[in-house]
N, CA, C and O of each residue as an XYZ file, in Angstrom:
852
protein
N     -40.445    110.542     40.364
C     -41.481    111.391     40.963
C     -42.275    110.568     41.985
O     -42.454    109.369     41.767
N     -42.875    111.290     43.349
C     -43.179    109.993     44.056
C     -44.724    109.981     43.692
O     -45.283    110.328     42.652
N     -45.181    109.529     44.742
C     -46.392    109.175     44.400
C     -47.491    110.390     44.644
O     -48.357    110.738     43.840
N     -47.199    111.036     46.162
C     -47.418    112.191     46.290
C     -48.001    112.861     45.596
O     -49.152    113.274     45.743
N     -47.015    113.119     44.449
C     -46.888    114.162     43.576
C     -47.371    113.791     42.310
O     -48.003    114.710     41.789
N     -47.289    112.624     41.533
C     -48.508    112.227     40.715
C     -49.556    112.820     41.080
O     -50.140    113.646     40.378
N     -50.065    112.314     42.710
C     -51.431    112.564     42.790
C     -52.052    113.768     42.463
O     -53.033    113.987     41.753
N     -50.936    114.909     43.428
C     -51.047    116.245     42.860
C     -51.455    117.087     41.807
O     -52.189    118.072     41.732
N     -50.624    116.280     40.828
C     -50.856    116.756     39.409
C     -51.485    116.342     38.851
O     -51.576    116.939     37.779
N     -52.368    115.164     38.965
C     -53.955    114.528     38.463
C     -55.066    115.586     38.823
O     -55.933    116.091     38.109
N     -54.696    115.803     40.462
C     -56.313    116.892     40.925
C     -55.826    117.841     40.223
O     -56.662    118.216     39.402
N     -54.420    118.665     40.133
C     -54.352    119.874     39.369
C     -54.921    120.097     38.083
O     -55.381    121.174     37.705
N     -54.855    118.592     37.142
C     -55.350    118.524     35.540
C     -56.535    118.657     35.873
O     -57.011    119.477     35.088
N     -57.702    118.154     36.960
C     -58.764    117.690     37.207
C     -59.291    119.166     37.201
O     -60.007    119.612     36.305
N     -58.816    119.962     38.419
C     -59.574    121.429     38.302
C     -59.301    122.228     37.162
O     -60.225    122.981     36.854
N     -57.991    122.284     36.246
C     -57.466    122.977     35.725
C     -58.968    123.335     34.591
O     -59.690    122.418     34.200
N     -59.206    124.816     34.209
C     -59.877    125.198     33.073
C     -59.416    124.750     32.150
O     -58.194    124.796     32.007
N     -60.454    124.003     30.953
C     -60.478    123.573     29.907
C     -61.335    124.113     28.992
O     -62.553    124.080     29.170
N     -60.613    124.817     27.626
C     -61.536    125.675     26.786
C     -62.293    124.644     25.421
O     -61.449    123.850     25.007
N     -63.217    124.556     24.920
C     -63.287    123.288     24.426
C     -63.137    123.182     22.848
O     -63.310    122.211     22.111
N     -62.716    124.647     22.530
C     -61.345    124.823     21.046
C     -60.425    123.837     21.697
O     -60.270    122.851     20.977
N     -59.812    123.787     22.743
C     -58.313    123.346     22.317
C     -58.296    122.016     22.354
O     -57.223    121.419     22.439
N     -59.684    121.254     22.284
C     -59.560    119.794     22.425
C     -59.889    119.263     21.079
O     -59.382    118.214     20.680
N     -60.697    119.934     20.391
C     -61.512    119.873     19.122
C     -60.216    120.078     17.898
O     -59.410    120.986     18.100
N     -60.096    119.402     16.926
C     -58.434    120.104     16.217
C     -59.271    120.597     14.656
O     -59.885    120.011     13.765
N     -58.875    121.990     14.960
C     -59.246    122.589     13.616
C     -59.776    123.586     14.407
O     -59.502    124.678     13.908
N     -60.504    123.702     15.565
C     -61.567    124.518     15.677
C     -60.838    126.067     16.438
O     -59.908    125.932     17.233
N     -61.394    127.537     16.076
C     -60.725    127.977     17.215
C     -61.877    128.997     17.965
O     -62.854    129.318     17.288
N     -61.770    129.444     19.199
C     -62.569    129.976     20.089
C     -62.687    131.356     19.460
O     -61.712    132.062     19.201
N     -63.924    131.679     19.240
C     -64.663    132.961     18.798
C     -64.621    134.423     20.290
O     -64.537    135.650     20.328
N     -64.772    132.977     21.536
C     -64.927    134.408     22.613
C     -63.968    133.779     23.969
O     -63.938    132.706     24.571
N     -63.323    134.919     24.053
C     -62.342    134.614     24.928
C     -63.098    134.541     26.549
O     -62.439    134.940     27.509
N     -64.195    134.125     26.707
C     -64.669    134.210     27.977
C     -64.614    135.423     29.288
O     -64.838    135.212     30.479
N     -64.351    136.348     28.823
C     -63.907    137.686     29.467
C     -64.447    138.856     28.738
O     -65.376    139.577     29.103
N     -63.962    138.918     27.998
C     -64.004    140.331     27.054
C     -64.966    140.045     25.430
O     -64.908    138.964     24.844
N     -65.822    141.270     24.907
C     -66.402    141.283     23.328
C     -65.089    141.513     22.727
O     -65.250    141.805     21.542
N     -63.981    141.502     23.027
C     -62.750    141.675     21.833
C     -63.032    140.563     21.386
O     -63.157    139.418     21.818
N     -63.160    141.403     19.882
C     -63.448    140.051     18.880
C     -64.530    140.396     17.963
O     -64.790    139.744     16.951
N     -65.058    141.281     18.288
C     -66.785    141.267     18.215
C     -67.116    142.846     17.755
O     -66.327    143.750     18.030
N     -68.093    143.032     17.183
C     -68.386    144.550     16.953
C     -70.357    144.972     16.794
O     -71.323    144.247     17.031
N     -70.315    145.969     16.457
C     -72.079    146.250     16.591
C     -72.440    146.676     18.059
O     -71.815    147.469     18.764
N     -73.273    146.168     18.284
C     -74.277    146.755     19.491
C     -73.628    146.080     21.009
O     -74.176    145.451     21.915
N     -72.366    146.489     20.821
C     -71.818    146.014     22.330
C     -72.335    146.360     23.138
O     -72.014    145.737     24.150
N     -73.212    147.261     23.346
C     -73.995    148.532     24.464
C     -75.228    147.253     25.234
O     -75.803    147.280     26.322
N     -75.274    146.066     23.928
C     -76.450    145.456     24.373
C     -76.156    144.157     24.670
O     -77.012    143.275     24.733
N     -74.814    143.969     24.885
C     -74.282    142.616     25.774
C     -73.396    142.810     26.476
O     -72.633    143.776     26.479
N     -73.410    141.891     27.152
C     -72.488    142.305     28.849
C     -71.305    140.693     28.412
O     -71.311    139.888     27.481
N     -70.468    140.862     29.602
C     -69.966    139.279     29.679
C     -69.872    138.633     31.486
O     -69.174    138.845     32.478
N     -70.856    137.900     31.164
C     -71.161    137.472     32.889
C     -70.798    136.184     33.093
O     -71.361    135.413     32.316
N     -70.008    135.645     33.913
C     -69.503    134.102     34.185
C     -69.137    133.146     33.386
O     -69.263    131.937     33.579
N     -68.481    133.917     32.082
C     -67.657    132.768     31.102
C     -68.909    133.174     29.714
O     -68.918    132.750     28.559
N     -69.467    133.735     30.114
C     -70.819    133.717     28.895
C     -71.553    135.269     28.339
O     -71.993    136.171     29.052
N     -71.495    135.194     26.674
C     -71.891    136.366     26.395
C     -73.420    136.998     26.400
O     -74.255    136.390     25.730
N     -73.724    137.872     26.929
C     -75.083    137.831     27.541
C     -75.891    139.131     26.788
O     -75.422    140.261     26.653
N     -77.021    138.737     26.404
C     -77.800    139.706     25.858
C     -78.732    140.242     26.883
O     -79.340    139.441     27.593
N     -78.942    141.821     27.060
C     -79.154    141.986     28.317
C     -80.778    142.163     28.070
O     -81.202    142.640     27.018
N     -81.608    141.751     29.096
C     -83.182    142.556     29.001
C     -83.211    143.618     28.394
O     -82.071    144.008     28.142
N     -84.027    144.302     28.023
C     -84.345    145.496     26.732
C     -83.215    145.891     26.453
O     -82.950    147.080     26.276
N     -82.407    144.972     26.376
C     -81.264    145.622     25.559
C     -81.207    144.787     24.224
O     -82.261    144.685     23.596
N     -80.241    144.272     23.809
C     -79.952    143.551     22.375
C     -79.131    143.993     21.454
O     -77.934    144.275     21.508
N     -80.167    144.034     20.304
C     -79.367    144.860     19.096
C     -78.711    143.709     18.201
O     -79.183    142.573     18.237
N     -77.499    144.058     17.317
C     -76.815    142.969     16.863
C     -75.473    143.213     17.040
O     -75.005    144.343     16.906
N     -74.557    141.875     17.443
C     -73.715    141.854     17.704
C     -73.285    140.948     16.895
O     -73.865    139.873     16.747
N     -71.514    141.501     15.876
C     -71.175    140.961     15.306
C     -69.615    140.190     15.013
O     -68.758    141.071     15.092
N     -69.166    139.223     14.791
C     -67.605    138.905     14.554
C     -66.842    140.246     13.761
O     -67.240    141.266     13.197
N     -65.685    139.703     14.023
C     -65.224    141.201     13.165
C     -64.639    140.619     12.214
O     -64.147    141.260     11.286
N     -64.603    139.485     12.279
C     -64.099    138.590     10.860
C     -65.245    138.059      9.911
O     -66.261    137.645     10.469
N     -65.168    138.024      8.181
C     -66.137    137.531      7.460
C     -66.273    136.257      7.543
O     -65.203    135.808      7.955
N     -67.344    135.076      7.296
C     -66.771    133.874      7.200
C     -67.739    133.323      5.421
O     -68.658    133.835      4.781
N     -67.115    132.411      5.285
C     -67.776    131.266      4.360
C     -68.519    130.164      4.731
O     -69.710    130.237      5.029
N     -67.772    128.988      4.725
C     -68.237    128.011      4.584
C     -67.391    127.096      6.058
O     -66.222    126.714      5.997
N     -68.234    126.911      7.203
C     -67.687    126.821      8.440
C     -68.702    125.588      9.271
O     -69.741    125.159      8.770
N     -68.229    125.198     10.445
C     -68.513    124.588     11.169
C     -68.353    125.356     12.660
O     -67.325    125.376     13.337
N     -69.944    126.126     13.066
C     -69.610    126.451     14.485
C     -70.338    126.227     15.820
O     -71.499    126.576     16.031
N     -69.676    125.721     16.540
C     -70.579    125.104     17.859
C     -70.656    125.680     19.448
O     -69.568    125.659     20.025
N     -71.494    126.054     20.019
C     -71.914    126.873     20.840
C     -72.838    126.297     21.858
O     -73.621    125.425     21.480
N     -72.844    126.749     23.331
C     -74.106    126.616     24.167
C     -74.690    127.418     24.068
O     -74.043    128.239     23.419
N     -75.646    127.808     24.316
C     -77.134    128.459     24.948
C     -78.104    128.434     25.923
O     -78.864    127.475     26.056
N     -78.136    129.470     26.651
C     -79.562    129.211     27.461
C     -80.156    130.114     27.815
O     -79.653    131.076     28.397
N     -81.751    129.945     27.441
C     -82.189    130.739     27.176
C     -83.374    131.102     28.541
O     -83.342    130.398     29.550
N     -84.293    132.165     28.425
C     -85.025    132.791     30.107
C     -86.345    132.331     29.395
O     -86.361    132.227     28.168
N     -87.490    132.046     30.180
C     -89.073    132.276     29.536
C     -89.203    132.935     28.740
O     -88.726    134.006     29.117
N     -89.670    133.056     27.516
C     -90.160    133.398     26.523
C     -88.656    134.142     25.349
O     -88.734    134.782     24.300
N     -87.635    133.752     26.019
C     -86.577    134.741     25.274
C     -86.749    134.148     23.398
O     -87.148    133.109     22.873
N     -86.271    135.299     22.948
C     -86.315    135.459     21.310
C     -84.885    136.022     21.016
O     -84.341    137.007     21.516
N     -84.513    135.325     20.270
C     -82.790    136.119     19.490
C     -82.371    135.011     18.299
O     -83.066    134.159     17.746
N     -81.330    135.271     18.172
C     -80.998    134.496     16.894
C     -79.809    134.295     16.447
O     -79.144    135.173     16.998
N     -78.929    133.513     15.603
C     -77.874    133.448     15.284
C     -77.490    133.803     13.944
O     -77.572    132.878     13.136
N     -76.928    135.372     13.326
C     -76.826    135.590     11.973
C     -75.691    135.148     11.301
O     -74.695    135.754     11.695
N     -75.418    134.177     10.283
C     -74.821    133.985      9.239
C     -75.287    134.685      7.929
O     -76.309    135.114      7.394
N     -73.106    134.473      7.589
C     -73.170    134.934      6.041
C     -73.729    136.443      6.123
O     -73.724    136.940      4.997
N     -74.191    137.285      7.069
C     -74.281    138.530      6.977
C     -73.993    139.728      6.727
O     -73.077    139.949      7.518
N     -74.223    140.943      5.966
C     -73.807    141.926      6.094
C     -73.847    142.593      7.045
O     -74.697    142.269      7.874
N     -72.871    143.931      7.390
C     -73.235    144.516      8.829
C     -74.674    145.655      9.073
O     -74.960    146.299     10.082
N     -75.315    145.596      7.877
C     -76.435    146.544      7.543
C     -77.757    146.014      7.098
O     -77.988    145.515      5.997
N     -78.310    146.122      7.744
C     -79.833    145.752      7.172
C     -79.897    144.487      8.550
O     -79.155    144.332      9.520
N     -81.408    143.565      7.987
C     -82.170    142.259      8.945
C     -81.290    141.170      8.826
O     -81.750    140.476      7.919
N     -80.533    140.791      9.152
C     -79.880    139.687      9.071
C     -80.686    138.433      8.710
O     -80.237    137.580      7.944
N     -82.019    138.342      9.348
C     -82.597    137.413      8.545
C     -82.978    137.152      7.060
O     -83.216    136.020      6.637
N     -83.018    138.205      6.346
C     -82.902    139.036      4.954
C     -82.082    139.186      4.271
O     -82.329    138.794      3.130
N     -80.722    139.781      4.485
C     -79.617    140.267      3.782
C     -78.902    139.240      3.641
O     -78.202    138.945      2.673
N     -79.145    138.379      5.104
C     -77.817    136.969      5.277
C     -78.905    136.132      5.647
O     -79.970    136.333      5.062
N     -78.844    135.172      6.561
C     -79.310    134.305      7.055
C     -79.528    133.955      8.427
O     -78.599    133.379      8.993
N     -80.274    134.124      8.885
C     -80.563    133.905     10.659
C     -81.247    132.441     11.167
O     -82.402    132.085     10.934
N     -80.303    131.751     11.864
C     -80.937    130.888     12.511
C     -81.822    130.866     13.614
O     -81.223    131.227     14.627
N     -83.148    130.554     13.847
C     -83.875    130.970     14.925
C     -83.261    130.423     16.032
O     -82.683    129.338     16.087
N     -83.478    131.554     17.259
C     -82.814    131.338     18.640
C     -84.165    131.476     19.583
O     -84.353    132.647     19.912
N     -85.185    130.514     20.111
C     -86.731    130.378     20.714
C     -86.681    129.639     22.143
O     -86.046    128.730     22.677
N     -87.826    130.643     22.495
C     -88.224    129.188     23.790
C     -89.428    128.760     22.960
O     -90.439    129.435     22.768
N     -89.173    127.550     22.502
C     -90.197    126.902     21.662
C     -91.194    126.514     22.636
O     -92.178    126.066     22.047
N     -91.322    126.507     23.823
C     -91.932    126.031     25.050
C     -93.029    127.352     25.253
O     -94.157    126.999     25.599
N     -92.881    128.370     25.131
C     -93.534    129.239     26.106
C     -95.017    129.548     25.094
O     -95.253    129.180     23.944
N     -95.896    130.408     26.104
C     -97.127    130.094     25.674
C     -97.637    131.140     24.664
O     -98.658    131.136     23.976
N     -96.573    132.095     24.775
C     -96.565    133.387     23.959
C     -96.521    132.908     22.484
O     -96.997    133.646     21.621
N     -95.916    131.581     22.111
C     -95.861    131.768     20.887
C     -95.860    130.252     20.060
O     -95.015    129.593     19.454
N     -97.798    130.052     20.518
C     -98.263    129.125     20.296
C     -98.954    129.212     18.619
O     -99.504    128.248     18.085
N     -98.803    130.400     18.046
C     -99.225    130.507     16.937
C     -98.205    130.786     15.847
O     -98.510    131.021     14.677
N     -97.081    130.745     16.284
C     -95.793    130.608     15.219
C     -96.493    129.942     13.975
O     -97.525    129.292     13.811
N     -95.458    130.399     13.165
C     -95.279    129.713     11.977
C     -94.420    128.613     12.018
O     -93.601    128.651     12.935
N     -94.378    127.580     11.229
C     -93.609    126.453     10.974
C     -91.870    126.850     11.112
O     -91.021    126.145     11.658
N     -91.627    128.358     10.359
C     -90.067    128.569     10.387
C     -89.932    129.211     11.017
O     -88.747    129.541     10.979
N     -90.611    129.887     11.947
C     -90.382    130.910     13.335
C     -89.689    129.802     14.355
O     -89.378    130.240     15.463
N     -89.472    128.672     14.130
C     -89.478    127.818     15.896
C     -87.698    127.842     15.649
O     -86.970    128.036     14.676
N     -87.518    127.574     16.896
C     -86.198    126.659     17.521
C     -85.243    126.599     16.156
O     -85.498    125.551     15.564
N     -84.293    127.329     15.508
C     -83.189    126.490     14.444
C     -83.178    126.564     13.471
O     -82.204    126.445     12.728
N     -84.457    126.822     13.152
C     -85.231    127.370     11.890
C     -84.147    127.994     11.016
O     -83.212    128.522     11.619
N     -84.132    128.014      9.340
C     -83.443    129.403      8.590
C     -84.471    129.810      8.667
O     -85.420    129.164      8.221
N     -84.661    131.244      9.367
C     -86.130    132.109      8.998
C     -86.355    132.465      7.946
O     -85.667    133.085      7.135
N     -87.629    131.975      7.902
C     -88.437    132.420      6.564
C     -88.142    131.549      5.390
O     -88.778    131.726      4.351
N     -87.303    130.696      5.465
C     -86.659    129.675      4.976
C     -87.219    127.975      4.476
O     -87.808    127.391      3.566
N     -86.493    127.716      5.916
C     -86.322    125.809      6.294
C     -86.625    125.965      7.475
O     -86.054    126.744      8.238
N     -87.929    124.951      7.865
C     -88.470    125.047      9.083
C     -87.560    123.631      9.719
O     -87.136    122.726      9.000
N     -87.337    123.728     11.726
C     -86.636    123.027     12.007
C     -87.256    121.973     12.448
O     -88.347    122.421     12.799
N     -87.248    120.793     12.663
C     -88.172    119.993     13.555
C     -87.974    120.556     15.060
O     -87.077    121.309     15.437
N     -89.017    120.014     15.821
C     -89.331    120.656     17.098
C     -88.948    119.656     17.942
O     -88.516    118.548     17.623
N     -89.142    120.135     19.124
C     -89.203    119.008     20.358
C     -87.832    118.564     21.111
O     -87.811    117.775     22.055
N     -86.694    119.193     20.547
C     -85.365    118.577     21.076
C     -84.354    119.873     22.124
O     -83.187    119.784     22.506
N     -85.444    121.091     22.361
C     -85.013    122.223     23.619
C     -84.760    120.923     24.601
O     -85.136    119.759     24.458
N     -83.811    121.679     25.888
C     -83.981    121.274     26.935
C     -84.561    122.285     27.901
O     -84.366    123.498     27.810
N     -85.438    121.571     29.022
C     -85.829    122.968     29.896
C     -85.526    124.514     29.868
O     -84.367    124.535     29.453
N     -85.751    125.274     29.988
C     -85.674    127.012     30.000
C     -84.855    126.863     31.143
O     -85.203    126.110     32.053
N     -83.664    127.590     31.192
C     -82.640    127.565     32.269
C     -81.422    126.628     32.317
O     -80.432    126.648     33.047
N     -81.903    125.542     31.011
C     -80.616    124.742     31.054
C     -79.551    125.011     30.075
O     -79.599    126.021     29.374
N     -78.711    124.262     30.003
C     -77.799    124.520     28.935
C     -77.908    123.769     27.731
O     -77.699    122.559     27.811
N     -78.245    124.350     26.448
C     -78.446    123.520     25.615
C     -76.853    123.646     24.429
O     -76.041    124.569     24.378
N     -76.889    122.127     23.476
C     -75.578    122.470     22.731
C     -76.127    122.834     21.093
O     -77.166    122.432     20.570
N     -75.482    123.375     20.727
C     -75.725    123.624     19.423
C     -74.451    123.880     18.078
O     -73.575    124.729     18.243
N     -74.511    123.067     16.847
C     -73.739    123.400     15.860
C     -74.841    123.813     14.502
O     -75.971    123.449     14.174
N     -74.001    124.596     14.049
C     -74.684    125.088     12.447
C     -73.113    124.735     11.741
O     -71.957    125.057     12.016
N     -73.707    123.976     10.790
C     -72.440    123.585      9.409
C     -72.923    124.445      8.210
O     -74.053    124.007      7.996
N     -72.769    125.062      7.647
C     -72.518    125.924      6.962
C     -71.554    125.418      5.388
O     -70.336    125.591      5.431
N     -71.967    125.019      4.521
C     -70.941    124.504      3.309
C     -71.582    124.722      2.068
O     -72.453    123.870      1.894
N     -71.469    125.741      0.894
C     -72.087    126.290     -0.101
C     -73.534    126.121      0.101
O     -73.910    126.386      1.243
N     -74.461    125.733     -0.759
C     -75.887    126.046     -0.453
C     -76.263    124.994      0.297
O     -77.388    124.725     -0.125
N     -75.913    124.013      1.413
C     -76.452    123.568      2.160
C     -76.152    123.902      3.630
O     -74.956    124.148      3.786
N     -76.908    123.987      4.788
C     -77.091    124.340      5.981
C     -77.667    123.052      6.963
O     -78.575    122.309      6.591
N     -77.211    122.971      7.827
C     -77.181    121.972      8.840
C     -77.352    122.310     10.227
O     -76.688    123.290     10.564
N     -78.034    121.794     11.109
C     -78.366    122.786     12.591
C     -78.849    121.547     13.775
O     -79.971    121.328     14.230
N     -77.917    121.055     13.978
C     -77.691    119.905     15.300
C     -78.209    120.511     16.496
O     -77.545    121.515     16.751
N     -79.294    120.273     17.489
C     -79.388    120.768     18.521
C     -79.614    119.402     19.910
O     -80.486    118.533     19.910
N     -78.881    119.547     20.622
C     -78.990    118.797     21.530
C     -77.914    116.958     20.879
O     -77.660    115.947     21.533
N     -77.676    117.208     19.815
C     -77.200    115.654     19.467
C     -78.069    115.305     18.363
O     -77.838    114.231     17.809
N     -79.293    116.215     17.827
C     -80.389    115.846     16.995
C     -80.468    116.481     15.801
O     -81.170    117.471     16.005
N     -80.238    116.463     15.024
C     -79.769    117.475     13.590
C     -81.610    117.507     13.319
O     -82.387    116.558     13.419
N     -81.892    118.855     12.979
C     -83.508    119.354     13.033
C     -83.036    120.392     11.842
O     -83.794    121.358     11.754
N     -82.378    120.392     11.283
C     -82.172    120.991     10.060
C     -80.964    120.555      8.771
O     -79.756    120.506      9.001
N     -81.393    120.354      7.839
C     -80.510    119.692      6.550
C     -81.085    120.181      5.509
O     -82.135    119.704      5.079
N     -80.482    121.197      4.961
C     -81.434    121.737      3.649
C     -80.460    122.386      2.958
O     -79.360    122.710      3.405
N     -80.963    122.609      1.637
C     -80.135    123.240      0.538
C     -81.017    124.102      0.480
O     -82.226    123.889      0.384
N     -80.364    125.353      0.545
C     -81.238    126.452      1.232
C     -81.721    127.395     -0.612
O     -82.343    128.418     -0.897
N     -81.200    126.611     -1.198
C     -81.381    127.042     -3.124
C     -82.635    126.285     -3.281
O     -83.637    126.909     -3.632
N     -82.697    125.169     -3.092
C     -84.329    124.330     -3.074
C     -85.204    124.393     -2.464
O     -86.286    123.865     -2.720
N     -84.902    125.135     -1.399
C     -85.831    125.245      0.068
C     -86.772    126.316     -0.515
O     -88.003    126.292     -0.482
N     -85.635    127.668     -1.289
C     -86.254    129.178     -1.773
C     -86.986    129.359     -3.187
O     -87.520    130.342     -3.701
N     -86.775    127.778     -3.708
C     -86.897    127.755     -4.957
C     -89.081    126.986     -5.255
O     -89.108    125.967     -4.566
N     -90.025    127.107     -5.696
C     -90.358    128.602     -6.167
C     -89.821    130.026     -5.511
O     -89.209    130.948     -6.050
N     -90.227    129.878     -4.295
C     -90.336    131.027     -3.307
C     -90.267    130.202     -2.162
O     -90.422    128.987     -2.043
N     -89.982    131.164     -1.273
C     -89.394    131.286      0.429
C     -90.958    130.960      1.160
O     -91.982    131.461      0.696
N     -90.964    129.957      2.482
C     -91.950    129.560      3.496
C     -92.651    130.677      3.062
O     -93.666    130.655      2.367
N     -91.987    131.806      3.563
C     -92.946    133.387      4.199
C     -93.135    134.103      3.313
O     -93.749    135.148      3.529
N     -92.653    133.778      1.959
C     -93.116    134.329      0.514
C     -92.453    135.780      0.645
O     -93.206    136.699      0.322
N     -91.438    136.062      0.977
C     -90.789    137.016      1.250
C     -89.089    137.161      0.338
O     -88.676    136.034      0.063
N     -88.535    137.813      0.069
C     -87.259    138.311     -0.718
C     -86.515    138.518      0.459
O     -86.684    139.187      1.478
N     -85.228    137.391     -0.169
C     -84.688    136.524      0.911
C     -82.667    136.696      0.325
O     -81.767    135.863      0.439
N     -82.634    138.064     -0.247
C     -81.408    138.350     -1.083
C     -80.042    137.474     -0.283
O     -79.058    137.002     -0.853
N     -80.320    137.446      1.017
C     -78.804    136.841      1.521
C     -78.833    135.567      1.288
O     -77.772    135.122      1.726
N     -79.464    134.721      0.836
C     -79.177    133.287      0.718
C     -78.062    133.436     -0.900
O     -77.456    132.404     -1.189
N     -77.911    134.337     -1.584
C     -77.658    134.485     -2.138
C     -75.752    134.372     -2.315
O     -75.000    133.952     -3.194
N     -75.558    135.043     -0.865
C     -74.106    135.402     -0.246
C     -73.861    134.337      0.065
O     -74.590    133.426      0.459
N     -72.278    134.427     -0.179
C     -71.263    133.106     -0.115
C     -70.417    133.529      0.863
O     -69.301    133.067      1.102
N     -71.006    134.470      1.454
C     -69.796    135.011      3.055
C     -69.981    136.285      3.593
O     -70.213    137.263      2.882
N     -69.921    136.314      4.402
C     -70.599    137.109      5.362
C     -69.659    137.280      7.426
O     -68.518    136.967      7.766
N     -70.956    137.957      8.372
C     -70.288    137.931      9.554
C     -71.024    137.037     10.193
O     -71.955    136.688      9.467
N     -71.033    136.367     11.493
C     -71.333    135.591     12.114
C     -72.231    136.638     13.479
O     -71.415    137.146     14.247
N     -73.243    136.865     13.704
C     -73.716    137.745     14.916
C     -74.990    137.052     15.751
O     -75.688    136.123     15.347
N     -75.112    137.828     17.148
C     -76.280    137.441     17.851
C     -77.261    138.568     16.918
O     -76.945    139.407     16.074
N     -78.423    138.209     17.426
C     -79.697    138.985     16.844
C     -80.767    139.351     18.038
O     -81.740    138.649     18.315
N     -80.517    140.214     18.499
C     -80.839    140.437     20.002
C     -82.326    140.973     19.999
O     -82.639    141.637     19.010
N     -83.190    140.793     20.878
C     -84.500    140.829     20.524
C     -85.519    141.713     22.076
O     -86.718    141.797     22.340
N     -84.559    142.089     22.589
C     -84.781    142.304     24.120
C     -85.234    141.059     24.975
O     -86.321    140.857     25.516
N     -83.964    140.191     24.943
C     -84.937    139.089     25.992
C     -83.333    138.779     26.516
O     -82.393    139.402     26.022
N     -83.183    137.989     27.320
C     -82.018    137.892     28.479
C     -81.578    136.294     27.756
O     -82.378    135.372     27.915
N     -80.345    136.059     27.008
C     -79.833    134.555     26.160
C     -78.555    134.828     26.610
O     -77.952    135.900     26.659
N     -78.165    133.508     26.991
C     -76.509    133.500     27.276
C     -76.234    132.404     26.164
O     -76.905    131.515     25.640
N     -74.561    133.016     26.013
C     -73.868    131.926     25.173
C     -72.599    131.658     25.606
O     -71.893    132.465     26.211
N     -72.205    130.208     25.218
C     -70.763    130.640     25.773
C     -70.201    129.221     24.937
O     -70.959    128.691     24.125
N     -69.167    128.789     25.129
C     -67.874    128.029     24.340
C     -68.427    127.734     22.536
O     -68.688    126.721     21.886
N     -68.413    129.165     22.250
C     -68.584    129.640     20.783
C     -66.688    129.626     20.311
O     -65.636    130.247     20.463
N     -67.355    128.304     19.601
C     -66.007    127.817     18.535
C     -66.160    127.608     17.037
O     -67.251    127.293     16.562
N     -64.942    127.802     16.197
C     -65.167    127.660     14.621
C     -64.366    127.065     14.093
O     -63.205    127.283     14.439
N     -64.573    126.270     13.251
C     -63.722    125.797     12.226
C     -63.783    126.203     10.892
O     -64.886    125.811     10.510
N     -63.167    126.823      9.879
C     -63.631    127.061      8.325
C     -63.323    125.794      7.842
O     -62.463    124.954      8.105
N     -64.605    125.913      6.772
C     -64.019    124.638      6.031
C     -64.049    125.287      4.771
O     -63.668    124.693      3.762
């Protein structure tokens, strides 16, 4: 082959799209970058715009996998607009608050000024109502931030940016009672759906991948 043509096929690997399931081994892609096939609930309230699934202004709702999961490892970007609010539901049923029935990880602009009086488990990562997350590890509003939730019988894990701001056994966390003193039946569930929790605010996501463990 001459040399030419090496070169060729270096810039070709160089531009070529790379999905970042197929580099990861175990993991596989939740959204095909095009289409909600895959997905069920309130499709009415996400669009798919430039590789990324998008929750639209007063729109939302919940949007859900169409597969149940257990005990998983899944990692995702985000980015979120001024003041946006949504969330990530595990272990869920398709009926009722997902923060309630299953488990919702908080999805925040921990930054904005609207919501300087939160509670400790309202912020950034949070299990709501739960395990509060540590703060401080967003990147700017508009950027892309990374995120994994590990998921493995009663403990929960929530890496943001490279910074794990959540590690809890979510049985000790509830045990007297829950932060928000509230009845919290889905911590209960050992499997469930995986969904956004749409809140009317404008959140993109995109290279949403899974592994079960």
């Amino acid at each position: 082959m001459s040399c030419r043509s090496l070169v060729a096929l270096a810039l070709l690997a160089l531009v070529a799209p790379v999905h970042a399931a197929d580099s990861e081994e175990g993991f596989a892609s939740l959204f095909d970058g095009k289409t909600l096939a895959g997905w069920q609930g309130g499709k009415d309230g996400y669009e798919v715009v430039e590789g990324a699934i998008v929750c639209k202004p007063k729109g939302g709702g919940n949007l859900y996998t169409e597969k149940e999961y257990a005990d998983f490892h899944l990692k995702f970007e985000f980015k979120l607009t001024p003041g946006a609010n949504n969330g990530i539901g595990i272990r869920t049923p398709l009926a009722g608050d997902p923060a309630y029935v299953g488990m919702e990880i908080q999805v925040l602009d921990d930054s904005s000024d609207k919501y300087k009086g939160l509670k400790e488990w309202q912020h950034h990562g949070s299990v709501y109502g739960v395990v509060a997350a540590k703060t401080g590890h967003q990147k700017p509003v508009g950027e892309w931030n990374s995120e994994e939730i590990i998921v493995k019988g009663k403990q929960v894990k929530v890496i943001l940016n490279g910074e794990t701001i959540v590690d809890a056994d979510i049985e000790k966390a509830s045990t007297p009672k829950t932060l928000d003193g509230k009845d919290h039946p889905g911590l209960k569930r050992d499997k469930g759906y995986i969904g956004f929790c749409g809140h009317g605010a404008h959140v993109e996501y995109r290279n949403l991948r899974l592994k079960e463990l």
